[in-house]
C-alpha positions in Angstrom: 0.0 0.0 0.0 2.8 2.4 1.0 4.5 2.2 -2.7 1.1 4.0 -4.2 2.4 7.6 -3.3 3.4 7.9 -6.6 0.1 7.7 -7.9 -0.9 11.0 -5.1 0.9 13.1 -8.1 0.6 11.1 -10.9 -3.7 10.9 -11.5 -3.9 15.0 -11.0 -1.2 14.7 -14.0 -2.8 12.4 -15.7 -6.4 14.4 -15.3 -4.7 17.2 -16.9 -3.1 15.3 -19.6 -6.4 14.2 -20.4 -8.0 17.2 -20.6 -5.3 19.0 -22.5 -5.6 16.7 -25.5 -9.4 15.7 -25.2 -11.2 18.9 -23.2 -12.7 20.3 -25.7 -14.5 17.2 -27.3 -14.9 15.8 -23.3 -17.0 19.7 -23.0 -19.5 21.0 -19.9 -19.8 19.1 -17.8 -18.1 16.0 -18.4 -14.5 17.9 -18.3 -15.2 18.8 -14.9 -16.1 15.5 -14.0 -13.1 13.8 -15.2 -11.1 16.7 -13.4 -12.6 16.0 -10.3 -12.1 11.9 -10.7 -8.3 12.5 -10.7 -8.4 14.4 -7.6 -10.5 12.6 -5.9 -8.6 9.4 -6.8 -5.1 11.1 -5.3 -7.2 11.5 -2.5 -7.7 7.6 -2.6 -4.1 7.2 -3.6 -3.0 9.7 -0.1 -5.6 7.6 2.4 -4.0 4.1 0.9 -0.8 5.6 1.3 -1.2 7.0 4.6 -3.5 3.6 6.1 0.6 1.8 5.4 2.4 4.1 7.0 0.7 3.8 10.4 0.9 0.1 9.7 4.9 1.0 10.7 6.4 1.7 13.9 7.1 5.3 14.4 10.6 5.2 13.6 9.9 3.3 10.2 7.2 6.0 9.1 9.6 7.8 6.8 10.9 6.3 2.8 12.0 7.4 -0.4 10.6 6.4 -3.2 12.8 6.9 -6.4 10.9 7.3 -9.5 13.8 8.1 -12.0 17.3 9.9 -11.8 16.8 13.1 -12.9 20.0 14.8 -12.7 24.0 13.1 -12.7 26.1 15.6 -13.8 29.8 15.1 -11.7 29.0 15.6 -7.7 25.3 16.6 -8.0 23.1 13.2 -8.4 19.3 14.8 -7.9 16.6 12.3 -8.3 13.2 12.8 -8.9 11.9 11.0 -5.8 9.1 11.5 -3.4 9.9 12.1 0.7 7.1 9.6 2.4 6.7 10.5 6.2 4.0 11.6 8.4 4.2 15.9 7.3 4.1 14.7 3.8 1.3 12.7 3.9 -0.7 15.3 6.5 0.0 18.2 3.8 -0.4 15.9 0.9 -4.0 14.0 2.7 -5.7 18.1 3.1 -4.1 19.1 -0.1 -6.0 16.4 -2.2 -9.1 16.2 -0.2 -10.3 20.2 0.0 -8.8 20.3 -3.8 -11.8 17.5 -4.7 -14.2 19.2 -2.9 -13.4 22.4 -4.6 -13.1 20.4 -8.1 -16.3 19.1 -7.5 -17.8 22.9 -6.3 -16.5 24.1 -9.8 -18.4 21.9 -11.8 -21.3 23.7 -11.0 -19.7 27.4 -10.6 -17.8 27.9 -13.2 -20.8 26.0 -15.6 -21.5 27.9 -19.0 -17.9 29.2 -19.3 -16.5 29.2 -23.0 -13.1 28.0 -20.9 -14.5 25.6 -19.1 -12.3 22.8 -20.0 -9.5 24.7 -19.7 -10.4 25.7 -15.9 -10.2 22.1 -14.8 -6.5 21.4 -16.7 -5.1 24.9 -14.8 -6.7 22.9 -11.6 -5.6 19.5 -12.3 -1.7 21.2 -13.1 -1.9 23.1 -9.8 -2.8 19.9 -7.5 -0.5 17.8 -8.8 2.7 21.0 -9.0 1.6 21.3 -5.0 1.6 17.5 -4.5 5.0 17.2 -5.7 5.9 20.2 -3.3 4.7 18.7 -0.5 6.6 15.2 -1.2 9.6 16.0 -3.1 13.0 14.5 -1.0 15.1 17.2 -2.5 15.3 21.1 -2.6 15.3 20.5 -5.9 12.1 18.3 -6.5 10.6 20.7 -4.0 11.6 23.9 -6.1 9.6 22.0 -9.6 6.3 21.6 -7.4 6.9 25.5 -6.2 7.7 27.0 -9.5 4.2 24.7 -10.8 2.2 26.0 -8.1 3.4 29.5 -9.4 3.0 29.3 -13.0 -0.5 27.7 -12.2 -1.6 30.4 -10.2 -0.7 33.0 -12.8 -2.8 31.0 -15.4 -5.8 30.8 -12.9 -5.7 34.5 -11.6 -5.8 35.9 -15.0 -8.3 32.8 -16.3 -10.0 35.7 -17.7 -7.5 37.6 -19.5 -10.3 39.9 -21.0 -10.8 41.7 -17.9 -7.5 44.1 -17.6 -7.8 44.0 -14.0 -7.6 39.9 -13.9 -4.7 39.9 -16.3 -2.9 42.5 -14.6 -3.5 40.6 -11.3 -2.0 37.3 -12.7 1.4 39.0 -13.4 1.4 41.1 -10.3 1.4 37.6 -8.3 3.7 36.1 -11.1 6.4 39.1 -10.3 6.4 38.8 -7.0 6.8 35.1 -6.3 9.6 35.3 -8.7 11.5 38.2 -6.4 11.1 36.1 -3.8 12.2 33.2 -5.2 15.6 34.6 -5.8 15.9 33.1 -2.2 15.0 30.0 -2.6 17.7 29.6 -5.7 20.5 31.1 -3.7 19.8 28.9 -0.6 20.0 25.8 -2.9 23.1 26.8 -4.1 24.4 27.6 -0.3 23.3 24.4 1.0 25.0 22.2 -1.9 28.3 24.4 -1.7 28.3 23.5 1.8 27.0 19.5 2.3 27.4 18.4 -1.4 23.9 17.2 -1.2 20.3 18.6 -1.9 18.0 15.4 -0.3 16.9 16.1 2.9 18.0 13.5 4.9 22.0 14.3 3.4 21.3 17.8 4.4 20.2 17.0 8.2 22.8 14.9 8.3 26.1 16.8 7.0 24.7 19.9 9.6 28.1 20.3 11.0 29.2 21.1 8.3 27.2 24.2 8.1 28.6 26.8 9.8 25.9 29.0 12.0 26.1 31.9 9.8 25.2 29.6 7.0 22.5 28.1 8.7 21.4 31.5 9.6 21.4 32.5 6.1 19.6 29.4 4.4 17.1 29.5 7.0 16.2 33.5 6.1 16.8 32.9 2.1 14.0 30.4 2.0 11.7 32.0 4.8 12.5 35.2 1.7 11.0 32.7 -0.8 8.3 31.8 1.8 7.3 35.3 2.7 6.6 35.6 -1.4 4.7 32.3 -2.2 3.1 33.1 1.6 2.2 36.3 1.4 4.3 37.9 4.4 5.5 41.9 4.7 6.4 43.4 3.1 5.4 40.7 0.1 1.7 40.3 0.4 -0.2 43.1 -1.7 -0.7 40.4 -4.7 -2.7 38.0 -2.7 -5.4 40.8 -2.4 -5.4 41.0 -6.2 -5.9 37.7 -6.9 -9.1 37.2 -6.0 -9.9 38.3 -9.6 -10.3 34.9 -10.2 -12.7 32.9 -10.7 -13.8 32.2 -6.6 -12.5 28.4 -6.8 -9.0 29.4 -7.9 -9.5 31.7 -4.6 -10.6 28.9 -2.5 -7.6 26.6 -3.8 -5.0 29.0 -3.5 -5.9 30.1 -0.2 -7.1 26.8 1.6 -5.3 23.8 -0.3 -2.0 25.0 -2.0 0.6 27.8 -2.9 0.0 29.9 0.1 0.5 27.1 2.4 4.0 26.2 0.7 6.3 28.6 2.6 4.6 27.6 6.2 5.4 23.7 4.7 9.2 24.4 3.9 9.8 26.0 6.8 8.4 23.6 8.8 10.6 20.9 6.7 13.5 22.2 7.4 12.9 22.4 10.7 16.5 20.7 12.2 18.4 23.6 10.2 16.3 26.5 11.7 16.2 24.9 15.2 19.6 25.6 14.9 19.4 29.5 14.6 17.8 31.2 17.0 18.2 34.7 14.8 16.1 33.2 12.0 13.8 31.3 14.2 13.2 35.2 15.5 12.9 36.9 12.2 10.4 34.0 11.7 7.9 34.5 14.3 8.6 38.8 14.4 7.2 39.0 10.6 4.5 36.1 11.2 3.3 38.3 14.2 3.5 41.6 12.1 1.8 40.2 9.4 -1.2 38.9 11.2 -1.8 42.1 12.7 -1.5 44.4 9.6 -3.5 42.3 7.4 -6.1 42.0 10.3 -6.1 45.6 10.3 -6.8 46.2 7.1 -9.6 43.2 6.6 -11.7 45.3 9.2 -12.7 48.1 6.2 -12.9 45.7 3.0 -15.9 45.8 0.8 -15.6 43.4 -1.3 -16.5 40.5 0.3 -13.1 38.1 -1.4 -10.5 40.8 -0.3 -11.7 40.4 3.1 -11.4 37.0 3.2 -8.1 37.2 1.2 -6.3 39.5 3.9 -7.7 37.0 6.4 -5.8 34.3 5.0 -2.8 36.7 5.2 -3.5 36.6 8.8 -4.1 33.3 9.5 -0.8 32.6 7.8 1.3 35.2 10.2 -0.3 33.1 12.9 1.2 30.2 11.5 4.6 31.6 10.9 4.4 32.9 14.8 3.8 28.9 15.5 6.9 27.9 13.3 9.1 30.8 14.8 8.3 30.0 18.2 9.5 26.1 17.5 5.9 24.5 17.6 6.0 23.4 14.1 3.0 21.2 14.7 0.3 24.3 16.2 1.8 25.3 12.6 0.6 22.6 10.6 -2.6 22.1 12.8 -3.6 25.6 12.2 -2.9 24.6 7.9 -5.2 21.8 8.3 -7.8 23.9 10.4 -7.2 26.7 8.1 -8.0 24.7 4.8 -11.4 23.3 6.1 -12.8 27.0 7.2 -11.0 29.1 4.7 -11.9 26.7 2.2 -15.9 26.7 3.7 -16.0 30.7 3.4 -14.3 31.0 -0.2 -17.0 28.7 -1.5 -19.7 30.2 0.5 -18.8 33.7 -0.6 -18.5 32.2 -3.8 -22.4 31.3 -3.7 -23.1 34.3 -2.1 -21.7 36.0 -5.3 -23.8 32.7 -7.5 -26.6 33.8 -6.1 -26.1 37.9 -6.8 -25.5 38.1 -10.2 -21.5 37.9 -9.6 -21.9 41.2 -7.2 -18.4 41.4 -4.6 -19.5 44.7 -2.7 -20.7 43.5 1.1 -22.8 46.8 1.1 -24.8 45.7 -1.3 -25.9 42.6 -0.3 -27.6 42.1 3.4 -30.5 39.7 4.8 -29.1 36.8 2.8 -29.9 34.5 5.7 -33.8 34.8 4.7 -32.9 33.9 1.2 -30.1 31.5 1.0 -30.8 29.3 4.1 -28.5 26.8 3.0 -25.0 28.7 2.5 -25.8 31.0 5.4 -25.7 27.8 7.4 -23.0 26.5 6.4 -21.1 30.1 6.5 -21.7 30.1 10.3 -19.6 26.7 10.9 -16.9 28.9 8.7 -17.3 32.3 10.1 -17.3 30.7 13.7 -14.0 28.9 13.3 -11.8 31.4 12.1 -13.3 34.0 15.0 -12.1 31.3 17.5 -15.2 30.8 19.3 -15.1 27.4 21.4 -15.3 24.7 20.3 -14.8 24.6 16.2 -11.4 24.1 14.6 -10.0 27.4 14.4 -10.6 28.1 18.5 -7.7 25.0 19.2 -5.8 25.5 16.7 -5.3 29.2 16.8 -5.1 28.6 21.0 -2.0 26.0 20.7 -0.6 29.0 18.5 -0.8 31.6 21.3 0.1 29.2 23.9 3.5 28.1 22.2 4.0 32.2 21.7 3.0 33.5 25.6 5.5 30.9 26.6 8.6 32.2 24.4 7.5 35.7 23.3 5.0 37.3 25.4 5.2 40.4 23.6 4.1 38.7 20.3 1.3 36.9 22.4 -0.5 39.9 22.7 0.5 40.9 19.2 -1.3 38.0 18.3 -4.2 38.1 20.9 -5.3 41.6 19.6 -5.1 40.3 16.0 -7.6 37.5 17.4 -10.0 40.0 18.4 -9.5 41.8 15.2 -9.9 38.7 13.2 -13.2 37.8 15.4 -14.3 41.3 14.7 -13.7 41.9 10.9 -15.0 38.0 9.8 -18.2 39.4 12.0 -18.2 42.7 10.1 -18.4 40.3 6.9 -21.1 38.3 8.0 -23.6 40.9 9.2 -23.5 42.9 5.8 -23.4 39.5 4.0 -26.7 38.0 6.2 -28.1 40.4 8.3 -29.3 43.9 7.7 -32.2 45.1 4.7 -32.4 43.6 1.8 -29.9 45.9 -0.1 -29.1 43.9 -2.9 -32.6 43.9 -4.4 -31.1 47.1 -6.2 -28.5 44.5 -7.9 -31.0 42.2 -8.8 -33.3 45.0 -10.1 -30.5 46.8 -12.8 -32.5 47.3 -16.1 -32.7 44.9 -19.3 -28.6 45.4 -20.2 -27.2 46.3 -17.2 -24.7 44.1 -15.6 -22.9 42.7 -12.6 -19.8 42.8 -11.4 -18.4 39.7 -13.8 -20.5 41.0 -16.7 -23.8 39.1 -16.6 -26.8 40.2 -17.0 -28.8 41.4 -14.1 -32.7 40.6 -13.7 -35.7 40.9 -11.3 -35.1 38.1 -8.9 -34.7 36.8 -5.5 -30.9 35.0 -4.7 -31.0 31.6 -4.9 -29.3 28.8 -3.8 -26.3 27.3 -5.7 -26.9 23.6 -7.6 -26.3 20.5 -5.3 -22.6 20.1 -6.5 -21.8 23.3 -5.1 -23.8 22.6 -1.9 -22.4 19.6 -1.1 -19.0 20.8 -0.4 -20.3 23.6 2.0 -21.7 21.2 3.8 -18.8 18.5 4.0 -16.3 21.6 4.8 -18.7 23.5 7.6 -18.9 19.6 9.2 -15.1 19.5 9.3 -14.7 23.2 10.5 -17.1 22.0 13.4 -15.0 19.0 14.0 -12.0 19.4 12.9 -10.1 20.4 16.6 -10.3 16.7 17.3 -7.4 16.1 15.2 -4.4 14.9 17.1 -2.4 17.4 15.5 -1.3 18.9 17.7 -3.8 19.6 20.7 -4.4 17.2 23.6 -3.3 18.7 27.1 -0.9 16.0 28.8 -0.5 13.4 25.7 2.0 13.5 23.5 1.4 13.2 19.6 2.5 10.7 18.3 2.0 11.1 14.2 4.6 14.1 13.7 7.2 12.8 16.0 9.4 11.0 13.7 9.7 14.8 11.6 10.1 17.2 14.4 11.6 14.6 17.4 13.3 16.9 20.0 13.2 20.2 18.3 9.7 21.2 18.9 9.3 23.6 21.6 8.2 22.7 25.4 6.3 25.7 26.9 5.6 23.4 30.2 2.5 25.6 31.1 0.8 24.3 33.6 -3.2 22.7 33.1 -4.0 26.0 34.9 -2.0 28.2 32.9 -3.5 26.6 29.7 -7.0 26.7 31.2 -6.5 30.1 31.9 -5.0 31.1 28.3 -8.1 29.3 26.7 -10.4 31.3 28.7 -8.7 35.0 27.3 -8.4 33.3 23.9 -12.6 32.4 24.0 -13.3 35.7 25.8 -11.2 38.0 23.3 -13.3 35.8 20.5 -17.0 36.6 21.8 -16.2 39.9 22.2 -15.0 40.5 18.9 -18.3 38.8 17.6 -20.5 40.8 20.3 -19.4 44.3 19.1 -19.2 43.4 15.2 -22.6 41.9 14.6 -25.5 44.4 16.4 -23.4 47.1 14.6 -23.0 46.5 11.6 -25.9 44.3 10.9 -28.2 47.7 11.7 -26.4 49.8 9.3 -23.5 49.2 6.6 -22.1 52.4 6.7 -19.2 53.5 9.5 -17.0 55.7 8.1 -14.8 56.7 11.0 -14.4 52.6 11.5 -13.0 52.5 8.3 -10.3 55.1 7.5 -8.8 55.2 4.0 -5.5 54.2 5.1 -6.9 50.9 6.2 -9.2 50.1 2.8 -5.7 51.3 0.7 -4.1 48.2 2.7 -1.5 51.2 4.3 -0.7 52.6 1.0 1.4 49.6 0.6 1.2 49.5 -3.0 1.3 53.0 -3.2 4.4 53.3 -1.2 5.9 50.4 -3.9 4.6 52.4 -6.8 6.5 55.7 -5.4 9.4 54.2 -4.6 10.3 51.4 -7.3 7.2 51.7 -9.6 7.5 55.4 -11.0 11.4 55.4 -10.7 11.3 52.3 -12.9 8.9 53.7 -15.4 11.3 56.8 -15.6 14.5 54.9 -16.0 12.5 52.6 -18.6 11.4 55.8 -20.4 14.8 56.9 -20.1 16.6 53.7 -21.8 13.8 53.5 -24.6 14.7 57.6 -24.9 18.1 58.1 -24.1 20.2 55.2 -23.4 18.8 53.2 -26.8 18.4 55.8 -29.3 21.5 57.9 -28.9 24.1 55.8 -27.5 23.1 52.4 -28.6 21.3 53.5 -31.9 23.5 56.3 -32.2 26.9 53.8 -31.7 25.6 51.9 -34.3 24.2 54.6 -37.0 27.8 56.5 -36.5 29.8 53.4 -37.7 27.2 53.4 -40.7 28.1 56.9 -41.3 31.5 56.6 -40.7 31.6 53.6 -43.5 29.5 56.1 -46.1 31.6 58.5 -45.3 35.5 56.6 -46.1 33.8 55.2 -49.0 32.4 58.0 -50.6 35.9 59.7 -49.9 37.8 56.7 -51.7 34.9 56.8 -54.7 37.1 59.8 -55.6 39.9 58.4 -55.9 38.4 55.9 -58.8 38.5 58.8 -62.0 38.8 56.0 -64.6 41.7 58.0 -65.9 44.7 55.0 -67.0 47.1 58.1 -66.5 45.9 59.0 -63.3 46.5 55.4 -61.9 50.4 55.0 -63.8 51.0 58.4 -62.0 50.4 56.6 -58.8 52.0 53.4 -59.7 55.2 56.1 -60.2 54.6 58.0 -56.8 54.2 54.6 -55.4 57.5 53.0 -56.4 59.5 56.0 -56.5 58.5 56.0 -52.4 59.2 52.1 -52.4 62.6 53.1 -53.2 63.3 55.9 -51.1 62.5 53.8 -48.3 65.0 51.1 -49.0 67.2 53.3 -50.0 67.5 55.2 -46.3 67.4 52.3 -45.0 70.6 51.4 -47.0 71.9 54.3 -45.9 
């Protein structure tokens, strides 16, 4: 059973392969369907897997499984070969399983689309380029899966191209995850310089001979490349952008893959950073700051995906505060958490949106909870979580977070308690404009015979409705799992160890020895600061959507972060580009080359004179010519 994890990569690939040569002819919605069957059956291929790695003692729960030899040129031997242990089969088990559920959720969303096809091979590419990510053995393997993921979500952000604002979305996030993955290449080359290996377990072992400046500076060159792919400061501003498209690619970039990649490699490299206490600092400082900021600016979104987009901006600062503090698995619990209820509100903003003739703007929507019974309910399980109220998925995980982060950094703690408040608050915010409140978006629904919605069809006289049952049955699978989902063993369970990540972290995870009172105490603050973020967003915004001195132009401009970056290296690079195309190319490059053109025109028209055609003007030369001749030798004679 253990030797199927190839297949975990290989029937997303094959989905896609499928649908590139056959899409068109497969059509709506059978594409979709066969899509979905290759997700679904990586799923299969991850549980199968999974089931014969607990059949193993704990120390055994970790192969590598060579598929070919991909690179032997002189010293550097890199195969392409999957890393089988317990993280890669937790990432690779949510990865697969919210992905179907998504697949599946698309089918119906996404129905009518002269791309359609299309849609599910982008999706297909992107599950399988995040699979290989998450179980590459190699920094190598690992750095195919995160250039995929990339590439992918540039194809899927600007799906449709025709908008300007999608296409210029897709290359903001394709610039800068390429900036930021300058880091990731120069800490490949670091590590090989220094161990002569790029497999994980060679690296772990050869860590002596990594000096602590070097470990210091491949731990902050990939958290460089993580803070890109992740969206951390000062690298976030694209993630908000790409919710231009289409709501699923939303939902699978922010639940399943790509943003989760740089919280996954850190955590994989976990003996290196243990090792550095600078970087493991710098790690949790930026997590912490990033929560915070992005929490900040959630509270005065309108559009209802940019608020759930900063969220996820949040939640991953919280998880980057777990990984700097050492307690890698509150990190990965907190992923997992974070893909059931992030995934859950994507898709039920996504409906939301179904159901309003593609309309974004929360202030025109309101009393949705009358109309759409069905995702409202589901929404709540969602909304709930993410707030951290007691007892859904997101209150544990985001707890074991703060615990880990009051016992080593008490001053990010309450960083990260008031960004939990925040975070109950603004989610809140979202949900009374969404489901509470007049019906507001009867104006939508009423445009005349032409008019359109925000995506560009046209509106009519109607009630919102529900979304077909393919796209209801993942709300209600993913609002169970945000309801249940803290009873993982991942990694809360007050006074027993875990058993299931051992074997990847061992010794290095952090022990904050709180006491059962000190814990009890810390849940209490954590549930309290939750409510009371729910009790002051809901009564006041659900009675009118407009507060304007609660939300202050600085915070809907995101802190004039991208116009800071326009100022400072937008502008200044227009200017030296106008200056090149101006200066620079047309009067010393064009100019270089014009004034050897001239120069030639201007020596041959000189020496055209010289060519009379005269047979006396030539011997006359011939004369001059030898009479010098002789001269010469004769002084030299002389």
């Amino acid at each position: 059973m253990i030797h199927a994890a190839f297949l975990v990569f290989l029937l997303p690939l094959a989905g896609a392969a499928v649908l590139a040569l056959g899409g068109r002819r497969l059509g709506d919605p059978l594409a979709g369907w066969v899509g979905t069957a290759g997700v679904a059956g990586a799923f299969v291929a991850a549980c199968v897997t999974t089931g014969g790695l607990l059949s193993r003692a704990a120390p055994a729960r970790s192969f590598d499984q060579t598929l070919f030899t991909w690179i032997p040129v002189g010293g550097l031997n890199v195969k392409a070969a999957l890393l089988v242990d317990p993280l890669s089969m937790t990432m690779a088990l949510f990865v697969t399983g919210v992905s179907t559920l998504i697949h599946l959720y698309s089918i119906g969303y996404m129905r009518g689309d002269e791309d359609y096809p299309k849609f599910f091979l982008y999706l297909n590419l992107f599950v399988a380029s995040m699979v290989i990510l998450v179980m590459g053995d190699n920094l190598l393997f690992t750095f195919v899966g995160w250039e995929g993921v990339g590439v992918c979500s540039y194809w899927l952000i600007a799906f449709w191209f025709g908008r300007p604002s999608a296409a210029s979305a897709g290359k903001k996030a394709f610039l800068y995850n390429r900036l930021a993955d300058v880091g990731f290449l120069l800490a490949i080359f670091l590590v090989f310089e220094r161990t002569g290996t790029l497999q994980y377990h060679g690296i772990f072992a050869h860590l002596g001979a990594i000096g602590p400046s070097s470990r210091t500076a491949i731990c902050l060159l990939l958290f460089a490349a993580a803070a890109g792919k992740s969206a951390q400061l000062p690298l976030f501003p694209w993630l908000a952008d790409a919710m231009e498209g289409p709501t699923p690619v939303s939902a699978l970039i922010h639940a399943a893959t790509m943003v989760t990649a740089g919280v996954y490699l850190m955590c994989r490299i976990n003996p290196i950073l243990h090792t550095s206490h600078p970087a493991q600092l710098v790690v949790a400082s930026v997590g912490a700051a990033t929560a915070f900021v992005a929490a900040t600016i959630g509270c005065a979104q309108d559009d209802i995906k940019k608020v759930l987009a900063y969220s996820t901006v949040s939640q991953l600062g919280y998880m980057f505060l777990a990984v700097g503090t050492g307690a890698y698995e509150a990190a990965i619990f907190l992923m997992v958490a974070h893909a059931f209820f992030k995934a859950e509100l994507f898709l039920g903003a996504g409906s939301v949106i179904h159901g309003l003739d593609d309309e974004q703007d929360l202030k025109r929507m309101g009393n949705l909870r009358r109309w759409m019974p069905l995702t409202f309910g589901t929404f709540v399980f969602g909304w709930l979580a993410i707030a951290g109220i007691p007892p859904l998925a997101g209150f544990w995980a985001k707890g074991d977070v703060l615990d880990n982060a009051w016992a080593r950094f008490p001053v990010l703690w309450v960083v990260g308690l008031v960004t939990a408040a925040l975070t109950a608050y603004y989610m809140s915010r979202l949900s009374a404009l969404a489901f509470w409140g007049d019906d507001r978006w009867r104006e939508v629904l009423a445009r005349p015979a032409g008019a359109t919605g925000s995506g560009g069809h046209p509106g009519h006289d109607a009630h919102p409705h529900e979304a077909p049952w393919v796209m209801g049955v993942p709300l209600v699978v993913l609002a169970l799992l945000s309801f249940v989902g803290g009873a993982l063993l991942l990694p809360w369970r007050p006074g027993a160890p875990l058993h299931w990540l051992a074997p990847v972290f061992g010794g290095r995870l952090y022990d904050a020895h709180l006491s059962g009172t000190t814990q009890w105490v810390l849940g209490v603050v954590d549930a309290a600061v939750a409510v009371l973020g729910v009790a002051v967003a809901l009564p006041l915004w659900s009675r009118r959507p407009v507060h304007d001195r609660l939300e202050p132009e600085a915070l809907k401009r995101a802190w004039f972060l991208d116009d800071v970056y326009d100022a400072v290296i937008g502008r200044p690079s227009q200017a030296a580009a106008r200056f090149a195309a101006t200066v620079v190319d047309v009067q010393v490059i064009d100019g270089a080359v014009n004034g050897v053109g001239r120069l030639a025109r201007g020596a041959g028209s000189g020496l055209r004179r010289v060519q009379t055609g005269f047979v006396r003007q030539y011997a006359l030369g011939i004369v001059v010519g030898a009479v010098a001749l002789l001269a010469f030798m004769a002084s030299r004679v002389w």
